[in-house]
C-alpha positions as CSV (number, residue, x, y, z in Angstrom):
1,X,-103.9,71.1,35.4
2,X,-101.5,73.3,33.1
3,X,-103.8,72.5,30.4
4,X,-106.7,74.8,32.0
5,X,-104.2,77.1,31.5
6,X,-105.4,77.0,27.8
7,X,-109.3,76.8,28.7
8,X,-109.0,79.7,30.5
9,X,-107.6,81.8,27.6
10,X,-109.9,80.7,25.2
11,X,-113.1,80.5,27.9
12,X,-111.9,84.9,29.0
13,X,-111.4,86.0,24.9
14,X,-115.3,84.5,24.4
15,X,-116.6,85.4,28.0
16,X,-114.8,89.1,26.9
17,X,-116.8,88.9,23.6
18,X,-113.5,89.3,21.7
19,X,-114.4,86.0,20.3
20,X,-117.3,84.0,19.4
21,X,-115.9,80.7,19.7
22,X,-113.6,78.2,18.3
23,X,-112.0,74.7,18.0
24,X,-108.6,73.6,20.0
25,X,-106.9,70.4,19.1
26,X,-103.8,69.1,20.6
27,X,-102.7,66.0,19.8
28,X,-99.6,63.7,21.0
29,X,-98.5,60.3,19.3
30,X,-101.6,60.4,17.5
31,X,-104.0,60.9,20.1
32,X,-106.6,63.7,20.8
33,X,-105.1,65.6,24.5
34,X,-107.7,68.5,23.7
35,X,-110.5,68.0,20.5
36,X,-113.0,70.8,22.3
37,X,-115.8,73.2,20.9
38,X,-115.8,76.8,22.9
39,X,-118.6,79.4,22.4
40,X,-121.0,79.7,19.6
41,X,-120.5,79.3,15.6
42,X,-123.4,81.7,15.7
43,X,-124.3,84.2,18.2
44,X,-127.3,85.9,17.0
45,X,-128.7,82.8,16.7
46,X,-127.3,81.1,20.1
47,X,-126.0,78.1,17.9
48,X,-122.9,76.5,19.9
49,X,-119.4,75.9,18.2
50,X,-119.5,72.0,17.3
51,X,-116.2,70.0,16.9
52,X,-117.7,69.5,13.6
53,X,-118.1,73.0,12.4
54,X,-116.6,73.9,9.2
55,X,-114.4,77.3,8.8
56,X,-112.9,79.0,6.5
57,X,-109.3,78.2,6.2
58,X,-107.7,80.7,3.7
59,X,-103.7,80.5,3.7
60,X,-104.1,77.1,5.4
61,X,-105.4,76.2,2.1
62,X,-101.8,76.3,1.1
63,X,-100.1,73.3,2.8
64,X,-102.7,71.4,0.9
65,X,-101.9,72.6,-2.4
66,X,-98.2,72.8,-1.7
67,X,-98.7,68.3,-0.7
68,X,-100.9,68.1,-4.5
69,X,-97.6,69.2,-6.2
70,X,-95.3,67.2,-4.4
71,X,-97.7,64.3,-5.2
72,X,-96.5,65.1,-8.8
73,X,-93.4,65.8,-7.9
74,X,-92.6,62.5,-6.4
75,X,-94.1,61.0,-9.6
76,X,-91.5,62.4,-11.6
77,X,-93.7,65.3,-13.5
78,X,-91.0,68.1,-13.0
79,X,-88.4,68.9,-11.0
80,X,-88.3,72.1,-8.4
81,X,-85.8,73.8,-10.3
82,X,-87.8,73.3,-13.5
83,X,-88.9,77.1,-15.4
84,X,-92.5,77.3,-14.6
85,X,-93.1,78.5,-18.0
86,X,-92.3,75.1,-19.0
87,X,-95.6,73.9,-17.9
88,X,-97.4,77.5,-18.1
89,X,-96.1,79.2,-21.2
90,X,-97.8,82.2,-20.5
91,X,-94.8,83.3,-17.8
92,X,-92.2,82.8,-20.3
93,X,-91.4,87.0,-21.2
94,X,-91.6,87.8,-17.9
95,X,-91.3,91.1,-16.5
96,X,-90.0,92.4,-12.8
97,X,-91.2,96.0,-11.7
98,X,-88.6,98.3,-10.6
99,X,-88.9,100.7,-7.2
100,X,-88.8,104.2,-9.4
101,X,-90.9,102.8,-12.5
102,X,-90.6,100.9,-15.4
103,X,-89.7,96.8,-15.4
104,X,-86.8,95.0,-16.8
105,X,-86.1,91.4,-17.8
106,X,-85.7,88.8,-14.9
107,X,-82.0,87.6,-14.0
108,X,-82.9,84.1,-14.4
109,X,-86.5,82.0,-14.8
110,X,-89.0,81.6,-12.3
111,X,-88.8,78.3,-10.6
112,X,-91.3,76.1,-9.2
113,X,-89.1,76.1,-6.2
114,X,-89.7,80.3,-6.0
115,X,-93.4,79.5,-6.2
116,X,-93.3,76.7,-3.1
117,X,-91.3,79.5,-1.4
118,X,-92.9,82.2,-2.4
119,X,-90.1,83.8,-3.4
120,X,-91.7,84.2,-6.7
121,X,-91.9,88.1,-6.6
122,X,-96.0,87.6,-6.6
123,X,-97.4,89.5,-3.7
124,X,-101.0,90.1,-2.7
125,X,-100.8,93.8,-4.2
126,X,-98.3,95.6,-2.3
127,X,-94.6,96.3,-4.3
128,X,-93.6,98.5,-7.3
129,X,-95.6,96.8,-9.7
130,X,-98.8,97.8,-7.3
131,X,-100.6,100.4,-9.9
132,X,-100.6,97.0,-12.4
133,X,-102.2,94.8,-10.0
134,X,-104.7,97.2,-9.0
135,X,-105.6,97.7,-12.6
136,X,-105.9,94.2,-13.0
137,X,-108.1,94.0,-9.9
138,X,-105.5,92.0,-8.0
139,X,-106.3,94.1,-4.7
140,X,-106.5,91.2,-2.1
141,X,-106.0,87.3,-1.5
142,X,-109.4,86.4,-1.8
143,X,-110.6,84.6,-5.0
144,X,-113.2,82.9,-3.9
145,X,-116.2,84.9,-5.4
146,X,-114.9,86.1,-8.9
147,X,-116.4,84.1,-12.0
148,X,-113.4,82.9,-14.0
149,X,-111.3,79.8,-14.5
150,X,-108.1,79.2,-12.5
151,X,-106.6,78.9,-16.3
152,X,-108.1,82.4,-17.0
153,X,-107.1,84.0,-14.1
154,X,-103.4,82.4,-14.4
155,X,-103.4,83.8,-17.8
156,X,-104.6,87.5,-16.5
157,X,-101.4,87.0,-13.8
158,X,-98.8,86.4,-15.9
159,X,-99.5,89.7,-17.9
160,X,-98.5,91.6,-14.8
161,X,-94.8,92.5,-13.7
162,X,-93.1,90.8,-10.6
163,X,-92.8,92.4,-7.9
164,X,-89.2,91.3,-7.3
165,X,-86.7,89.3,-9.0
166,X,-87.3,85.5,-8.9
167,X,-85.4,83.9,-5.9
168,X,-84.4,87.7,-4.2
169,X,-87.2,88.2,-1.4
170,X,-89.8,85.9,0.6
171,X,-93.0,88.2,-0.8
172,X,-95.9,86.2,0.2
173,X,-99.0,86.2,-1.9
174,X,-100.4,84.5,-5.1
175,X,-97.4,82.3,-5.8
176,X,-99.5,79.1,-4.5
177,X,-102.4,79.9,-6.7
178,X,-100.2,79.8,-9.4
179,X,-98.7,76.5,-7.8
180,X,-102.6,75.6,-7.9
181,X,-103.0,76.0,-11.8
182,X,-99.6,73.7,-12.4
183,X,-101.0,71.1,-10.9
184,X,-103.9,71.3,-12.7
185,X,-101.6,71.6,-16.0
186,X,-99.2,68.4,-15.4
187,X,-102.5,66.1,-13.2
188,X,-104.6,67.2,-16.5
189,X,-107.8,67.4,-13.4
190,X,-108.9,70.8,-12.2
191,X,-107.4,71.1,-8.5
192,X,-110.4,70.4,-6.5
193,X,-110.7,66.5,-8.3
194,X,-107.2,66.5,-7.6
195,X,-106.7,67.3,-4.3
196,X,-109.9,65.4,-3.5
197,X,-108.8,61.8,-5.4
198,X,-105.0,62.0,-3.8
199,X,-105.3,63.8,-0.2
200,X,-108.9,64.7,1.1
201,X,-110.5,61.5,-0.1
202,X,-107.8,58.3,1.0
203,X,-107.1,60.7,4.1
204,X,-111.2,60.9,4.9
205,X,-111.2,64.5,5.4
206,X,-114.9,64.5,4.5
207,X,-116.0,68.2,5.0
208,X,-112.5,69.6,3.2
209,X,-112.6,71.3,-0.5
210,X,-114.0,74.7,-2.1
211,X,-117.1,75.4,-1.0
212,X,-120.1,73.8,1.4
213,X,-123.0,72.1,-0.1
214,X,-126.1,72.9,0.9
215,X,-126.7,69.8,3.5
216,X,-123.8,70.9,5.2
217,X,-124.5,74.8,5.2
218,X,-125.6,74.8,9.1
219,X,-122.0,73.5,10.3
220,X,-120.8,76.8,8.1
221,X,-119.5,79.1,11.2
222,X,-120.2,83.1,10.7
223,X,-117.4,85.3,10.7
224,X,-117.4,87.7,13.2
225,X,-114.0,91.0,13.4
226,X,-113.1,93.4,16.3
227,X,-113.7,96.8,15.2
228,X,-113.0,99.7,17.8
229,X,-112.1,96.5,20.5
230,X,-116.0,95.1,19.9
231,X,-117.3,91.8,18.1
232,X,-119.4,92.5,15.1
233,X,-121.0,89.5,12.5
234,X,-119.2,90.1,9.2
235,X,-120.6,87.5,7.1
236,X,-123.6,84.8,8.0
237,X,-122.9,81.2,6.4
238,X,-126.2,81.6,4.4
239,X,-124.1,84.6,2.5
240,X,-120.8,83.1,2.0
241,X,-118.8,82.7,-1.1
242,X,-118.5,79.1,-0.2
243,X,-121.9,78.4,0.0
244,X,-123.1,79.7,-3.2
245,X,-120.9,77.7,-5.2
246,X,-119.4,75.7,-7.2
247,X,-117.3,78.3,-8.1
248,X,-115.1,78.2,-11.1
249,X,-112.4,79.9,-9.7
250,X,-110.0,77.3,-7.2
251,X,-108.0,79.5,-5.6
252,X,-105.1,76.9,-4.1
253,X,-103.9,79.5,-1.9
254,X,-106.7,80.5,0.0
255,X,-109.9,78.8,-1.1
256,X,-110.9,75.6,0.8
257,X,-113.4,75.2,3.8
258,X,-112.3,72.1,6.4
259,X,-113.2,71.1,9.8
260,X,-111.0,70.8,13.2
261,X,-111.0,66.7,13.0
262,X,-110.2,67.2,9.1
263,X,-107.2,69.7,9.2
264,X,-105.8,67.8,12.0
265,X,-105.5,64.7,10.3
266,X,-104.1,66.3,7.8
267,X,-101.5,67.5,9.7
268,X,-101.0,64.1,11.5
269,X,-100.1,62.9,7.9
270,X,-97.3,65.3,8.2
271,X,-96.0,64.4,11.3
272,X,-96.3,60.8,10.4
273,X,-94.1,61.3,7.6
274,X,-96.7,61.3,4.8
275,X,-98.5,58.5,5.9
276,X,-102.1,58.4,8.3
277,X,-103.9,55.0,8.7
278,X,-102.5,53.1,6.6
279,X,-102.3,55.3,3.6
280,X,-99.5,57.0,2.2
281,X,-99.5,60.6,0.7
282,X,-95.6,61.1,0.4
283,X,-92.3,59.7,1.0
284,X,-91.0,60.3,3.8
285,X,-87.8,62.1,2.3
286,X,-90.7,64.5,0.7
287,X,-91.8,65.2,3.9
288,X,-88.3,65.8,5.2
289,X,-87.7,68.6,2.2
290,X,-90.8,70.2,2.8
291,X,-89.9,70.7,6.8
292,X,-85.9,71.7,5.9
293,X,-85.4,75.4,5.8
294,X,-84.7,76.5,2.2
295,X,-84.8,80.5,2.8
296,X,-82.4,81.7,5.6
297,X,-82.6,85.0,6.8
298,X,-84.5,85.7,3.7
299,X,-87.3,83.4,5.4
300,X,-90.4,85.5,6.8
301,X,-93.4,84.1,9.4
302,X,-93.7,83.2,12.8
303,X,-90.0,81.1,13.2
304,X,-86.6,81.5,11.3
305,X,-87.0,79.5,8.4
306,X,-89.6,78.5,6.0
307,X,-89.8,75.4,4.1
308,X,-92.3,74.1,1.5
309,X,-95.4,75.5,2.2
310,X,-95.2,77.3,5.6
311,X,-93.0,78.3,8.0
312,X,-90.2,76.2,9.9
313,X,-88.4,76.7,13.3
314,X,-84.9,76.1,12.6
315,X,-83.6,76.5,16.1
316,X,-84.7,76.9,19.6
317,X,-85.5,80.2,19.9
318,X,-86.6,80.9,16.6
319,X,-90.0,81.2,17.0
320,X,-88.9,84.2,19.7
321,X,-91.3,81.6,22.1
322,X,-91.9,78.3,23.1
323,X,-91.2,76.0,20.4
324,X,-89.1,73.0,19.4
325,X,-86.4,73.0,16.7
326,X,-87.5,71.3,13.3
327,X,-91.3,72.6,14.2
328,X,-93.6,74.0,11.4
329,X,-97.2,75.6,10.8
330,X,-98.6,78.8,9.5
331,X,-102.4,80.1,10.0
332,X,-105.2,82.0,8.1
333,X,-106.3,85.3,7.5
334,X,-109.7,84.1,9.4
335,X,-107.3,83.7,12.7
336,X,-106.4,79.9,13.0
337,X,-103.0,78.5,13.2
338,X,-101.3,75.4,13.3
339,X,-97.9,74.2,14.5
340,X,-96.6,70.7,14.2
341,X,-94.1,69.7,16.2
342,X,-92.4,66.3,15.1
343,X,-89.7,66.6,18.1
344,X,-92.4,66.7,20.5
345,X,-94.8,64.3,18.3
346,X,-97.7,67.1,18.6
347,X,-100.4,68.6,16.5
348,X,-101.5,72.3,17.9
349,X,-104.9,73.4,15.9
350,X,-106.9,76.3,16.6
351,X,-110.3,76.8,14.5
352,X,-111.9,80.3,14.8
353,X,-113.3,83.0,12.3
354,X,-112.5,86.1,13.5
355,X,-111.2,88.6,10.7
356,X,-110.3,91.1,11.6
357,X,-109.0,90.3,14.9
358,X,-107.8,93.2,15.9
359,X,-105.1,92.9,18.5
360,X,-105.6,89.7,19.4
361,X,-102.7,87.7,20.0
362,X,-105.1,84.5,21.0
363,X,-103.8,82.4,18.0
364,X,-100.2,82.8,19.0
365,X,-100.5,82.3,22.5
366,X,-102.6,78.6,22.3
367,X,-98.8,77.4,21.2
368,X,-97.4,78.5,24.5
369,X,-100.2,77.6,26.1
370,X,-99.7,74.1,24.8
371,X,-96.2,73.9,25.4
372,X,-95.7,75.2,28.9
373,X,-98.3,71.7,29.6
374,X,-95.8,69.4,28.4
375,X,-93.9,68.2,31.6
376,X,-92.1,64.6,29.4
């Protein structure tokens, strides 16, 4: 009965329209608790969420690209600590943007470890090297639609200052599409073949990669925002970026399309310890360094810490809510979230497109929602 707690919620934001519908997953040990379809994936025409719908994921994009390099990682292709420009000369003179103007010479290399942190002084425009970025068009996280490589674009990037020294700040922004282009660099495959021979494909995470062909284009949800409180259609699937693909452009940090069932078995990978069915993605010491906290109270996000890839909660209390120690997740700027919860062996998914959302605190409240059900 505490989970219609979490129906409730959901069922009032889209009865409210300040949402047109969604996906929720829970899963414990494995098992689906909640795999349920709310509202419609398209309104104007009265077409009803399906637990196969396909979203836009974003920033959840990331986790994925962040488990491609540690698939190269664990085969000995670099170590964290390793320059980037090592593998991608073209961020080898470096400059960092100072607050009053002008740059001066970074204090030490960039890392791979900055860029899995994103403590890489790469932001999504704002900082004091924001008049360079906007002059080089780099205005917003979203990649998707522009018609250059991932090589080209990395090329453009590295012309521009940092906006921090490397290793200072948690400034969250383009370090994973950077992260992206190394892997293409040390695999020698572009990231989508990548990502699809070593995680989507053994994992079976069919309707996951960088844009929806055309049989699967109905299963494409709209986006929908809140302006002024009320839901308004922002973009039809037959319009999307992701539909009129391929794109060259793979933007690792905020470019792949997935489903509920997909994601979430992605994420039981994690919880398993890198391995789902039978198949193995990564060691289960991996996995362990990519939950630990490597930030401090430099970390930024939803808990205390922040690992490889998203955020981690390093204590009780960290999340400032309901939440177990060693628990991590982060969310997309189309509204879902994920947490994953190995102390409590739970998945917690939400699947939506709302952007912008407003006020909506919908996405952060599912967690509690979820938690205050667990009685054992």
């Amino acid at each position: 009965e505490r989970l219609q707690r979490l129906d409730a919620a959901i069922g009032e934001q889209i009865a409210t329209r300040q949402l047109a519908g969604g996906v929720m997953v829970v899963l414990r040990d494995g098992r689906p608790v909640v795999f349920k379809a709310y509202g419609q994936q398209d309104i104007e025409n009265a077409r009803p969420m399906r637990t196969d719908t396909i979203f836009r994921i974003a920033s959840m994009t990331k986790a994925i690209t962040t488990v491609a390099a540690m698939i190269l990682y664990e085969e000995g292709r670099f170590l964290l600590k390793d320059p980037v420009s090592r593998y991608l000369p073209a961020f080898a003179h470096l400059q960092v943007a100072l607050p009053g103007g002008g740059t001066e010479k970074p204090r030490r290399p960039l890392t791979i470890h900055d860029l899995l942190t994103h403590t890489a002084g790469m932001s999504y425009g704002p900082g004091p090297a924001k008049a360079a970025y906007d002059a080089a068009g780099m205005k917003d996280w979203y990649l998707v639609g522009q018609d250059e490589t991932l090589a080209q674009w990395t090329e453009r990037f590295a012309a521009l200052p940092l906006q921090s020294q490397p290793g200072e700040q948690f400034i969250y922004g383009y370090a994973t599409d950077v992260l992206g282009r190394l892997v293409e660099v040390v695999s020698g495959m572009p990231l989508d073949r990548f990502i699809e021979q070593r995680i989507t494909g053994p994992l079976r995470m069919r309707d996951t990669g960088f844009w929806v062909p055309p049989e699967k284009v109905g299963r494409l949800a709209n986006v929908y925002g809140l302006e002024g409180g009320q839901l308004k259609l922002m973009e039809t699937a037959a319009r999307s970026d992701f539909v009129n693909g391929p794109r060259q452009l793979l933007s690792g940090g905020a470019g792949m399309v997935s489903t509920a069932g997909d994601y979430s078995r992605f994420l039981q990978m994690l919880l398993n310890r890198g391995e789902l069915d039978g198949v193995r993605i990564l060691a289960p010491h991996t996995v362990a360094l990519m939950t630990a906290d490597h930030l401090g109270d430099k970390a930024r996000g939803d808990a205390d810490g922040f690992g490889l890839g998203f955020w981690v909660n390093v204590r009780r209390g960290g999340f400032k809510e309901l939440g177990s120690p060693g628990a991590f997740g982060w969310g997309s700027a189309y509204f879902p979230q994920y947490t994953v919860d190995p102390q409590e062996r739970l998945v917690v998914l939400l699947m939506t497109q709302l952007r912008p959302a407003g006020h909506s605190t919908l996405a952060l409240r599912v967690r509690n929602l979820t938690y205050q059900a667990l009685v054992r």
